[in-house]
MARLO-13226 format. One line per field, with one value per residue (C-alpha): residue in one letter; x negated, y negated, z; residue number from 1. Coordinates in Angstrom, 2 decimals, always signed. Layout:
kedo = [A, ...]
x = [X, ...]
y = [Y, ...]
z = [Z, ...]
sedren = [NUM, ...]
# end
This chain:
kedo = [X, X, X, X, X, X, X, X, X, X, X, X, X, X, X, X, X, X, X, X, X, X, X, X, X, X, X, X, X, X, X, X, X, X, X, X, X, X, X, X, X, X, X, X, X, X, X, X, X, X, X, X, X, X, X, X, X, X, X, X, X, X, X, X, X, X, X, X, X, X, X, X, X, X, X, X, X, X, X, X, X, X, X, X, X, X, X, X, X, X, X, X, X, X, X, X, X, X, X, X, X, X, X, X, X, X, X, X, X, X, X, X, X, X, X, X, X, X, X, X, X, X, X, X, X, X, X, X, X, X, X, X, X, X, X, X, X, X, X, X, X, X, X, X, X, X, X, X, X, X, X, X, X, X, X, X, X, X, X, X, X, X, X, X, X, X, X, X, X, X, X, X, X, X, X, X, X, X, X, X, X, X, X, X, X, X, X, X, X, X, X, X, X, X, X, X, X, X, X, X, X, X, X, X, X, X, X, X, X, X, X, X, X, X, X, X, X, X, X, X, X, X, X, X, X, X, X, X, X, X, X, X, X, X, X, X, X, X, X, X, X, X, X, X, X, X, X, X, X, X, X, X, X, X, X, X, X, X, X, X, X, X, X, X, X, X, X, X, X, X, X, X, X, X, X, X, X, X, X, X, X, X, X, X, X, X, X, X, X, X, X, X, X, X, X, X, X, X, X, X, X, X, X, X, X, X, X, X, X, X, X, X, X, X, X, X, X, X, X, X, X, X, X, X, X, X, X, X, X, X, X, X, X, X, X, X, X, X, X, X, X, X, X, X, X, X, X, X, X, X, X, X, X, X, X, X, X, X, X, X, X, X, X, X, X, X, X, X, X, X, X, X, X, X, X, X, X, X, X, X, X, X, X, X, X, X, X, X, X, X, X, X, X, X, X, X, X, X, X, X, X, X, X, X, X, X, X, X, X, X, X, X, X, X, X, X, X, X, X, X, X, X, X, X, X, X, X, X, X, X, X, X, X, X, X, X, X, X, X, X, X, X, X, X, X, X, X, X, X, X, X, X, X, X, X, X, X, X, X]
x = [-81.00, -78.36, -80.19, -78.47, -75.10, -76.53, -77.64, -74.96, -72.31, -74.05, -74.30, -70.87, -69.33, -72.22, -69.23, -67.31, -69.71, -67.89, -64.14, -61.86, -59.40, -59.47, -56.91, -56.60, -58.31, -61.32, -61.88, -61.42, -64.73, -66.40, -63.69, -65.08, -68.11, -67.26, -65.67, -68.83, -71.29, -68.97, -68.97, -72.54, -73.21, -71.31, -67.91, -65.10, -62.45, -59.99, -61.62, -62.84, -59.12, -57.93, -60.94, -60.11, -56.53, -56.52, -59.90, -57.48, -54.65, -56.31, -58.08, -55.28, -54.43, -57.51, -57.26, -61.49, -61.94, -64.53, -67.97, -67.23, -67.96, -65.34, -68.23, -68.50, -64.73, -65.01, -67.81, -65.80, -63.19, -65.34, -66.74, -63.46, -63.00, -66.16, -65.56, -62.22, -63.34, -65.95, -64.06, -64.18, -65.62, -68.72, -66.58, -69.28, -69.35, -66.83, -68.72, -65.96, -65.20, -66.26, -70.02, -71.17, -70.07, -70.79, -71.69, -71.04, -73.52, -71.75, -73.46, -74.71, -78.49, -81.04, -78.90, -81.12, -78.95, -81.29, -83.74, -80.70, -80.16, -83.48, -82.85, -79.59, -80.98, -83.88, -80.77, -78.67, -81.51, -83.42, -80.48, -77.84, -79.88, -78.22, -79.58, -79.41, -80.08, -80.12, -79.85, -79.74, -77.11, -79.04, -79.97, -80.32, -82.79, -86.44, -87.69, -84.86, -84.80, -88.82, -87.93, -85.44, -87.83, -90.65, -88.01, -86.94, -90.38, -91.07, -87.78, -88.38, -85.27, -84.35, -84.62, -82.37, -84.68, -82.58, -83.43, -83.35, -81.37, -78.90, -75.22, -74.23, -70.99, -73.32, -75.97, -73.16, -71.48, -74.68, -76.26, -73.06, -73.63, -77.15, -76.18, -73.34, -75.90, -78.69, -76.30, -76.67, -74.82, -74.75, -75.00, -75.76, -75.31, -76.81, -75.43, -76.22, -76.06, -75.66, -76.45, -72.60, -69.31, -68.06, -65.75, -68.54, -69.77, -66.53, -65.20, -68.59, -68.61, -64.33, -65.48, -68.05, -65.71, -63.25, -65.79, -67.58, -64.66, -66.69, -65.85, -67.46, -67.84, -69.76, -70.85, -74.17, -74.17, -77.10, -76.33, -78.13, -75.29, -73.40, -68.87, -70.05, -70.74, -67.54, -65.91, -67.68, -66.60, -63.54, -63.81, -65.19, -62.56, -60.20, -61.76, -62.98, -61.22, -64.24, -64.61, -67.21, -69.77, -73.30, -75.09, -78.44, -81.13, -79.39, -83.63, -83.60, -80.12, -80.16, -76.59, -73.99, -71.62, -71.30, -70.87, -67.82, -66.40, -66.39, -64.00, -61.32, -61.38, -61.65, -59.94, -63.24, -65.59, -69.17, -70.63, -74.45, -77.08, -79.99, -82.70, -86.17, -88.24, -88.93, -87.64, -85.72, -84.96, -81.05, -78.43, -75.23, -73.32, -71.86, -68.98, -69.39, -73.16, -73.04, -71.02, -73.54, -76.39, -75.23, -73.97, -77.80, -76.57, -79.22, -78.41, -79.88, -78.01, -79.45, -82.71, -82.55, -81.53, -84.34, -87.18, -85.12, -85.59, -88.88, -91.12, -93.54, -91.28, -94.04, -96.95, -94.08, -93.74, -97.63, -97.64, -94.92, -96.42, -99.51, -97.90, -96.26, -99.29, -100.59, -103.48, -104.65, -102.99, -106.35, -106.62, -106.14, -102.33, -101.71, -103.02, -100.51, -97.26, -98.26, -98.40, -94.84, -93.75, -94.80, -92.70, -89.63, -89.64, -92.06, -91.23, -89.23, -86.82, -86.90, -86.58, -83.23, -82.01, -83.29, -80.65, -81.41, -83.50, -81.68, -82.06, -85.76, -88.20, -89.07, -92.45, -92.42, -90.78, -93.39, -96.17, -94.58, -95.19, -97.04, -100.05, -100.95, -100.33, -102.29, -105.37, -104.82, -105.22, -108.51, -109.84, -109.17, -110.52, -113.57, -114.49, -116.22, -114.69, -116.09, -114.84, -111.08, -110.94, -113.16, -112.11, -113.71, -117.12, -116.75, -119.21, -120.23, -122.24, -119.78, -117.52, -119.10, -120.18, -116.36, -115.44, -117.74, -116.83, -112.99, -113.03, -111.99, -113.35, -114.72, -111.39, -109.15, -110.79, -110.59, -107.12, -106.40, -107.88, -105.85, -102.88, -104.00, -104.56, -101.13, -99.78, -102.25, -100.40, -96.58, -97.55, -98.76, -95.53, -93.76, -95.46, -93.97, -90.90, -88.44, -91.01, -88.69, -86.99, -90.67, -91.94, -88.85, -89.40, -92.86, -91.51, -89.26, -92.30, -94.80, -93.61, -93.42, -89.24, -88.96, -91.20, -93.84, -96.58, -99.63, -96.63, -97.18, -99.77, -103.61, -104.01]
y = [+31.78, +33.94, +37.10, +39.77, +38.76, +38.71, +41.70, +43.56, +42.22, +42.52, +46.22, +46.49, +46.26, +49.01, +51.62, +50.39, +51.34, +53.23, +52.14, +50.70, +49.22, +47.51, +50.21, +50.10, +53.23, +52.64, +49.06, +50.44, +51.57, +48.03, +45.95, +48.08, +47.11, +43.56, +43.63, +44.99, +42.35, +39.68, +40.97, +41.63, +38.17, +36.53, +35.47, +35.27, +37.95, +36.30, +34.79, +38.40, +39.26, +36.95, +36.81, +40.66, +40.12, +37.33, +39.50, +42.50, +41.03, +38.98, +42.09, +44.76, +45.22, +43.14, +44.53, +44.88, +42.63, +43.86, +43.67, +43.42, +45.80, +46.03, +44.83, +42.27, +41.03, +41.92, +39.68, +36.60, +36.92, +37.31, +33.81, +32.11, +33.37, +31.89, +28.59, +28.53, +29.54, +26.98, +24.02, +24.60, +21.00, +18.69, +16.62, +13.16, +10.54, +7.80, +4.38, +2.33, +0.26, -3.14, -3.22, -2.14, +1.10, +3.32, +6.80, +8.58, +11.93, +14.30, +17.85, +20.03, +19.57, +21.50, +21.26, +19.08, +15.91, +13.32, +15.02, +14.93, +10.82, +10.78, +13.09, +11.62, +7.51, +8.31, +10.04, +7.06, +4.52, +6.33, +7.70, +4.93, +2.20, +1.44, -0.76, +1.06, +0.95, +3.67, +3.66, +6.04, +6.06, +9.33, +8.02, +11.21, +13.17, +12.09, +10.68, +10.83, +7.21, +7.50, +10.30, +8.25, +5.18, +6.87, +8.62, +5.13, +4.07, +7.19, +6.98, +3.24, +1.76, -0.47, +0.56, -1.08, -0.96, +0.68, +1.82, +4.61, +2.29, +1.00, +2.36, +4.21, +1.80, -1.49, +0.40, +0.86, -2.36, -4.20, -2.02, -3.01, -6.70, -6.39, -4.77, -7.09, -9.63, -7.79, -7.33, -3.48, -1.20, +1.75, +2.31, +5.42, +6.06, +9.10, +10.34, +12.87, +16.30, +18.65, +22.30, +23.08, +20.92, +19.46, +16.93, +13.75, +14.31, +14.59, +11.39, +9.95, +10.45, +9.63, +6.04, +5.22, +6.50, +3.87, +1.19, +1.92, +3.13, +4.89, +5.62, +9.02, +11.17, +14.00, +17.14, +18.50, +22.30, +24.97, +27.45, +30.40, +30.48, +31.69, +32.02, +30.28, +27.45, +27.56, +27.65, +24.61, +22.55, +23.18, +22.21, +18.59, +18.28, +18.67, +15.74, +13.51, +13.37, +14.68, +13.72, +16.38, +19.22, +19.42, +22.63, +22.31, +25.08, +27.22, +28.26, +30.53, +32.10, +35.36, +35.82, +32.82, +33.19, +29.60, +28.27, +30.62, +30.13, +26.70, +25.31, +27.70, +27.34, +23.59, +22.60, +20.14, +19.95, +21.03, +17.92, +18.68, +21.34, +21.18, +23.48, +22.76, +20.56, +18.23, +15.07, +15.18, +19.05, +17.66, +18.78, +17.87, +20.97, +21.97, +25.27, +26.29, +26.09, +27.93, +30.72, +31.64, +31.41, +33.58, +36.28, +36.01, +34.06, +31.27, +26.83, +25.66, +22.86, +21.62, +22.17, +20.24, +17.44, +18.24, +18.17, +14.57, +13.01, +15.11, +15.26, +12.77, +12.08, +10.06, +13.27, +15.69, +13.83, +13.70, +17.31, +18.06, +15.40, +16.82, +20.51, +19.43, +17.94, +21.47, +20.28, +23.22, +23.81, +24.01, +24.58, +20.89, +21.18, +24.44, +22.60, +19.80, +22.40, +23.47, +20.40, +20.43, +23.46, +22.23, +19.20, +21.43, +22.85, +25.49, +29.15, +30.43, +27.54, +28.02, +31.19, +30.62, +28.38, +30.52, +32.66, +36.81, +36.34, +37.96, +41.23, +41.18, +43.61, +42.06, +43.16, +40.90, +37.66, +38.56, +37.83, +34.53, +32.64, +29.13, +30.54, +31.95, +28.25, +26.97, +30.03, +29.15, +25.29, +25.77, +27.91, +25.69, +22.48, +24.72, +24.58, +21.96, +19.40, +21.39, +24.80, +24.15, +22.18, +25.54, +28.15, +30.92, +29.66, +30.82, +33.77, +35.86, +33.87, +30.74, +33.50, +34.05, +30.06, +29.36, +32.36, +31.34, +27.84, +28.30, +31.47, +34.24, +37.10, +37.14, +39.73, +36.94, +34.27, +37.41, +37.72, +33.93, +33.40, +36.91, +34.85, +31.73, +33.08, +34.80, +31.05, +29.80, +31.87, +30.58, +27.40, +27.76, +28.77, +25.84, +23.73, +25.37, +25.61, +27.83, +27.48, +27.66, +30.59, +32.28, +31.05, +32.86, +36.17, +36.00, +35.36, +38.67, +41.01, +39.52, +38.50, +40.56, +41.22, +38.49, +35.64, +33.78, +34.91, +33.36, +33.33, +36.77, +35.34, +36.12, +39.06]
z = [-29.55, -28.72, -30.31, -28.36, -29.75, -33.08, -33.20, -32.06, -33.82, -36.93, -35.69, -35.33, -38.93, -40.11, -39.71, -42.71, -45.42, -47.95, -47.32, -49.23, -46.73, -43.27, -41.07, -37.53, -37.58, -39.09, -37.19, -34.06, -33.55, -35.05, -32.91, -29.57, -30.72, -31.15, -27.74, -26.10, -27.37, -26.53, -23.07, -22.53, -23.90, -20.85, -22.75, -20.33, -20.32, -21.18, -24.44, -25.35, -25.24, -27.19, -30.13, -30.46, -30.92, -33.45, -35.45, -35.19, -36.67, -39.45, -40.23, -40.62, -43.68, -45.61, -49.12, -49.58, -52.93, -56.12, -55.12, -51.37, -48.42, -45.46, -43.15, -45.24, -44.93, -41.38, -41.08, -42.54, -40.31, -37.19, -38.14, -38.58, -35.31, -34.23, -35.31, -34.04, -31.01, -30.76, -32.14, -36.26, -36.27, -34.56, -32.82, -32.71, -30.07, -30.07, -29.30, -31.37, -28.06, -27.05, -26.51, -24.39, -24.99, -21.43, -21.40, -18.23, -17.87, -15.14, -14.06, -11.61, -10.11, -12.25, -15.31, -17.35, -17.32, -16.66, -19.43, -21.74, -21.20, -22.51, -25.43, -25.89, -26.06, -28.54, -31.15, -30.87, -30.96, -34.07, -35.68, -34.96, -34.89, -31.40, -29.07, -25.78, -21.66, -19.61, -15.88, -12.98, -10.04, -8.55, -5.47, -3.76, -5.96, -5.41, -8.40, -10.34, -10.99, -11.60, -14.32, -15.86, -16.34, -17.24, -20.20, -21.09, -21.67, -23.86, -26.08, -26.40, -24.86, -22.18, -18.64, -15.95, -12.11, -9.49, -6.00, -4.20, -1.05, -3.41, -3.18, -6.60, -7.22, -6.83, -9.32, -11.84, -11.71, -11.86, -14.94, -16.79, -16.58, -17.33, -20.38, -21.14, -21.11, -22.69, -25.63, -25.33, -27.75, -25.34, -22.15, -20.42, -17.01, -15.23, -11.73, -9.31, -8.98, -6.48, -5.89, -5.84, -6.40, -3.37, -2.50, -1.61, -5.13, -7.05, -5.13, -5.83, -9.91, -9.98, -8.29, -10.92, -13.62, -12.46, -12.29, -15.66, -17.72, -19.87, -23.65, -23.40, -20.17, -20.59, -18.67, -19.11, -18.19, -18.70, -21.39, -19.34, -16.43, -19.04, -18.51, -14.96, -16.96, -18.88, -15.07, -13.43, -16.54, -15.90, -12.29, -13.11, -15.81, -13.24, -11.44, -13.95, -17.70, -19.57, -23.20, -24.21, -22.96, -23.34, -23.76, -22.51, -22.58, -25.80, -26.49, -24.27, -23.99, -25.62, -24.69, -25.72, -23.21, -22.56, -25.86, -26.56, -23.80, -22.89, -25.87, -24.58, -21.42, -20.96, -24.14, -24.62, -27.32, -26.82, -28.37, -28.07, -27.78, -26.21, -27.96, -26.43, -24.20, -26.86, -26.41, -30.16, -29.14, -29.20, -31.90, -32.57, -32.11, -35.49, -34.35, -38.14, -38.36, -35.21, -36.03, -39.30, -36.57, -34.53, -37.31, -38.81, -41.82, -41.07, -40.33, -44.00, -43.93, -40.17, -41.15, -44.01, -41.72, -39.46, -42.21, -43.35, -39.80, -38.71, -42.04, -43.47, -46.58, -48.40, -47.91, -49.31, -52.27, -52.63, -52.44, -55.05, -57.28, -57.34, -58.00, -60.59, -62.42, -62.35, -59.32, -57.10, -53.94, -51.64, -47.98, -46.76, -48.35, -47.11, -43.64, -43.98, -44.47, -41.02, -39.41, -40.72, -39.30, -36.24, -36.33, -37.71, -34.15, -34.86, -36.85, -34.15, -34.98, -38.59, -38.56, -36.54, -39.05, -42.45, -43.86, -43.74, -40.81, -38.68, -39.62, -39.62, -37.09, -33.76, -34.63, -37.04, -35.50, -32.89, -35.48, -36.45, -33.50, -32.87, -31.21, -34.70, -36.31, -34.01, -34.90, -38.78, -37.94, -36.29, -39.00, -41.73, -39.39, -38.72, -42.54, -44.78, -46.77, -49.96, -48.73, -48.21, -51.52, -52.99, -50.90, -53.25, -52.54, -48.67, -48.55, -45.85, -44.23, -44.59, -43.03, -39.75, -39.38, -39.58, -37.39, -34.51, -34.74, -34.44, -31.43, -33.91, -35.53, -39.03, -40.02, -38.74, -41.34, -44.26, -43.59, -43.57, -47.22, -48.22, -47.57, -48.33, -51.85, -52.57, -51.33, -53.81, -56.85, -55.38, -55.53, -59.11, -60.35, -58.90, -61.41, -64.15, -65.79, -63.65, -60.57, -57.86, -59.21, -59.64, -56.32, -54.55, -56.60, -54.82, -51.65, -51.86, -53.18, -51.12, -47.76, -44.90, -44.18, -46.61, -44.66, -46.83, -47.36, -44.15, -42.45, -40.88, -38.52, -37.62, -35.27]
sedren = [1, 2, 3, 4, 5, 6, 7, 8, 9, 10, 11, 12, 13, 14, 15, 16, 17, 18, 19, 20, 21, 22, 23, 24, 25, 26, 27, 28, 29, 30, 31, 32, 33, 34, 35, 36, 37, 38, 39, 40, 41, 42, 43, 44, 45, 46, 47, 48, 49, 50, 51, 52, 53, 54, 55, 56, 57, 58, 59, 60, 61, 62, 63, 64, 65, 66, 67, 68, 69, 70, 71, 72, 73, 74, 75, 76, 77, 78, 79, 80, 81, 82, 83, 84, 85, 86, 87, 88, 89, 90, 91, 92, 93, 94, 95, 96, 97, 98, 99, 100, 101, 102, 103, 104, 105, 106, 107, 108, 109, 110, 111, 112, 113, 114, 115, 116, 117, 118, 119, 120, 121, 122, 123, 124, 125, 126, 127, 128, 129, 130, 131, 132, 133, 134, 135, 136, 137, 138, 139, 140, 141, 142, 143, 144, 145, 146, 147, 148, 149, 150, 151, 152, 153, 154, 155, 156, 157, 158, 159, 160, 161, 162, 163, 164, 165, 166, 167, 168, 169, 170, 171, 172, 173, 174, 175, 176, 177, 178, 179, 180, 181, 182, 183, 184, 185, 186, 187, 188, 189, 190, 191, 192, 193, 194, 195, 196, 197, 198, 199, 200, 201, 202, 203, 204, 205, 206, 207, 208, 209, 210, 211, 212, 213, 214, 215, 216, 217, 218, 219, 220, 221, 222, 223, 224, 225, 226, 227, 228, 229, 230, 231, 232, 233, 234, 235, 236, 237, 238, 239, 240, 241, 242, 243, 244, 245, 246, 247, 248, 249, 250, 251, 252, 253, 254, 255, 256, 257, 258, 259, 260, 261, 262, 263, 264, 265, 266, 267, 268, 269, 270, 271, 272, 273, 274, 275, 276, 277, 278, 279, 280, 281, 282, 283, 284, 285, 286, 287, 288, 289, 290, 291, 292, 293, 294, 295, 296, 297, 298, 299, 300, 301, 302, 303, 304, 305, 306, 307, 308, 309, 310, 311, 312, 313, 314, 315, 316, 317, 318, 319, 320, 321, 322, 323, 324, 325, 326, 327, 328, 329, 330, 331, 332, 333, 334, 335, 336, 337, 338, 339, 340, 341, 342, 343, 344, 345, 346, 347, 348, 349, 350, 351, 352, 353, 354, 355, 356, 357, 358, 359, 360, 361, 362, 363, 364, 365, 366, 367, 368, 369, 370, 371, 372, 373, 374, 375, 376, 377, 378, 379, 380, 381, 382, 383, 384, 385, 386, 387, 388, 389, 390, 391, 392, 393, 394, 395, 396, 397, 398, 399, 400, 401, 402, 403, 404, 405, 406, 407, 408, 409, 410, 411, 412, 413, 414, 415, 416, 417, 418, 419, 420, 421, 422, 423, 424, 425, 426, 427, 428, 429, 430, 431, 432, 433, 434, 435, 436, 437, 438, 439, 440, 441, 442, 443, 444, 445, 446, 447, 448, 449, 450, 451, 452, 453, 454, 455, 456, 457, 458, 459]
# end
């Protein structure tokens, strides 16, 4: 996620090695710089112009502290920037009102929006604990109302039947008396979209606004159209009083355009991120959390609140239990931990989220992928009960056996128990006094750019 703009602003503040003082003259260079990536990454002109300034004249001046670097104090102001830029603050949704409380989701066809009404009822059901319906007034798209009910069965909450003859008005007003009799918490209401704003539409979504009076109206916009999305926000919140913005598809933009620009231009919070396919691939969107992301200082503090929600609490416990009792890590643990990675989101979303991983090769971030969990998995599954609680009694022969039955080569199993091994020694040294600081000495000596050992995949 927005790798590009990581990379070249951390680029940028390489200049100031060795200086003692931020001058105009010797930021100029790093503030170009800054300027560049901003613009490359799709940020509007007229935010560009304005982050520069306020970076420029928070940075003039900067007496460079003991045991700081310029690029160092450069970097903290480009974050407070950031965050400014973005909102400083997660800005949650208000469902204090009268139950039910109605959601309006507003957008653009193709934008995800009925995908995040899913994503969106399974955070506030699981997270909340809110009872919620969902219902569609897209009676234009085919399927739409289909999708909807088949993501209402998925996320576990109610459904309200619509059809595809039904006028969008008499959808909304009946939906909210179902769910004023259902004794819903929420309600959220998805509309149409269209392949461009026009007038029908606009007068379309203002109508059920009136009707619903929803405590939250939100527009879902894809990341990837970068300062365009920033602009057709700012259409609809010209038409409709939007209470929020919803980033959908951040995984794949490189760039970032949208999410700096957005904030500024409509003067409304980006409230949530969409970061996947999955149907719990929804964050709230934290502007300070952000800004570190981006500047390849790492989100610890959202993954910790993904392994809280995503991990199996009880089996992590198990696991440090037996640790700490001084029991040997064998293969069947070092199996579980990836069956944990893979409900983290896989390594390419940890690795977004770990601090200093920015900076590492692209050769090696193209190691770490979930093809090469997947390879590890089979391996260990391909192997007796006896041999991944004894891995040192896998021979040659055992070697070639487990090769053949897992569909790799005997050098990709070698390489496996290589790792497996030095994960074998970390693990050790958590059971003893000072463990954590031991286990993250091995880390740094052993790792490849820093990542854990087995973690740099199986060619």
């Amino acid at each position: 996620m927005f790798d590009n703009l990581s990379d070249r602003l951390q680029k940028a503040v390489n200049n100031l090695r060795g200086q003692a003082l931020l001058s105009e003259e010797n930021i100029k260079d790093s503030l170009r710089q800054v300027r560049m990536a901003l613009l490359e990454a799709d940020v509007a002109l007229p935010v560009v112009k304005e982050f520069i300034a306020q970076v420029r004249e928070q940075a003039l001046g900067q007496q460079v502290v003991a045991n700081l670097q310029p690029g160092q104090v450069l970097i903290k102001i480009v974050q407070d920037q950031l965050e400014a830029l973005m909102g400083e603050r997660n800005e949650a949704l208000d469902l204090t009102a009268q139950a039910p409380a109605v959601v309006l989701m507003a957008g653009l066809q193709g934008s995800g929006k009925t995908t995040t009404v899913g994503k969106l009822a399974k955070q506030l059901r699981e997270q909340h604990g809110k009872k919620v319906m969902v219902a569609s007034a897209d009676v234009y798209r085919p399927a739409a109302i289909d999708q909807l009910e088949r993501l209402a069965e998925q996320v576990e909450v109610s459904f309200f039947p619509t059809s595809r003859d039904d006028k969008p008005e008499k959808i909304a007003k009946a939906a909210l008396e179902q769910a004023q009799r259902s004794g819903v918490d929420v309600l959220i209401m998805d509309t149409a979209g269209r392949l461009h704003i026009d007038e029908q539409m606009m007068a379309e979504i203002q109508l059920l606004h009136k009707r619903l009076n929803p405590v939250e109206t939100l527009f879902v916009v894809d990341a990837m159209t970068g300062q365009d999305a920033a602009n057709t926000a700012a259409a609809f919140d010209q038409a409709l009083p939007l209470t929020g913005v919803v980033l959908t598809k951040a995984d794949g933009d490189a760039r970032g355009g949208a999410a700096l620009s957005i904030r500024h231009i409509t003067g409304k919070p980006i409230k949530f991120i969409g970061v996947g396919e999955k149907l719990e691939d929804l964050e709230a969107f934290h502007p300070d959390r952000m800004a570190t992301r981006i500047l390849g200082m790492g989100d610890v503090l959202t993954l910790v609140e993904e392994a809280e929600r995503k991990i199996d609490q009880k089996k992590a416990e198990k696991l440090g239990r037996k640790l700490k009792k001084g029991k040997g890590f064998n293969l069947d643990d070092f199996r579980e931990q990836l069956k944990m990675v893979e409900q983290m989101g896989g390594m390419g979303n940890m690795l977004d989220k770990l601090p200093g991983m920015g900076g590492i090769s692209d050769q090696v971030k193209n190691q770490v992928n979930d093809g090469q969990l997947r390879r590890v998995d089979a391996i260990i599954c391909s192997m007796t009960k006896k041999e991944r609680s004894f891995p040192t009694i896998i021979n040659g022969s055992r070697r070639k056996r487990i090769a053949r039955g897992s569909g790799t080569q005997v050098q990709d199993v070698n390489k496996l128990l290589k790792q497996f091994a030095q994960m074998q020694k970390m693990m050790k040294k958590m059971g003893k006094k000072g463990g954590m600081k031991n286990m993250m000495r091995g880390l740094g000596a052993m790792g490849q750019g820093g990542l854990p050992p087995g973690m740099g995949g199986v060619s």
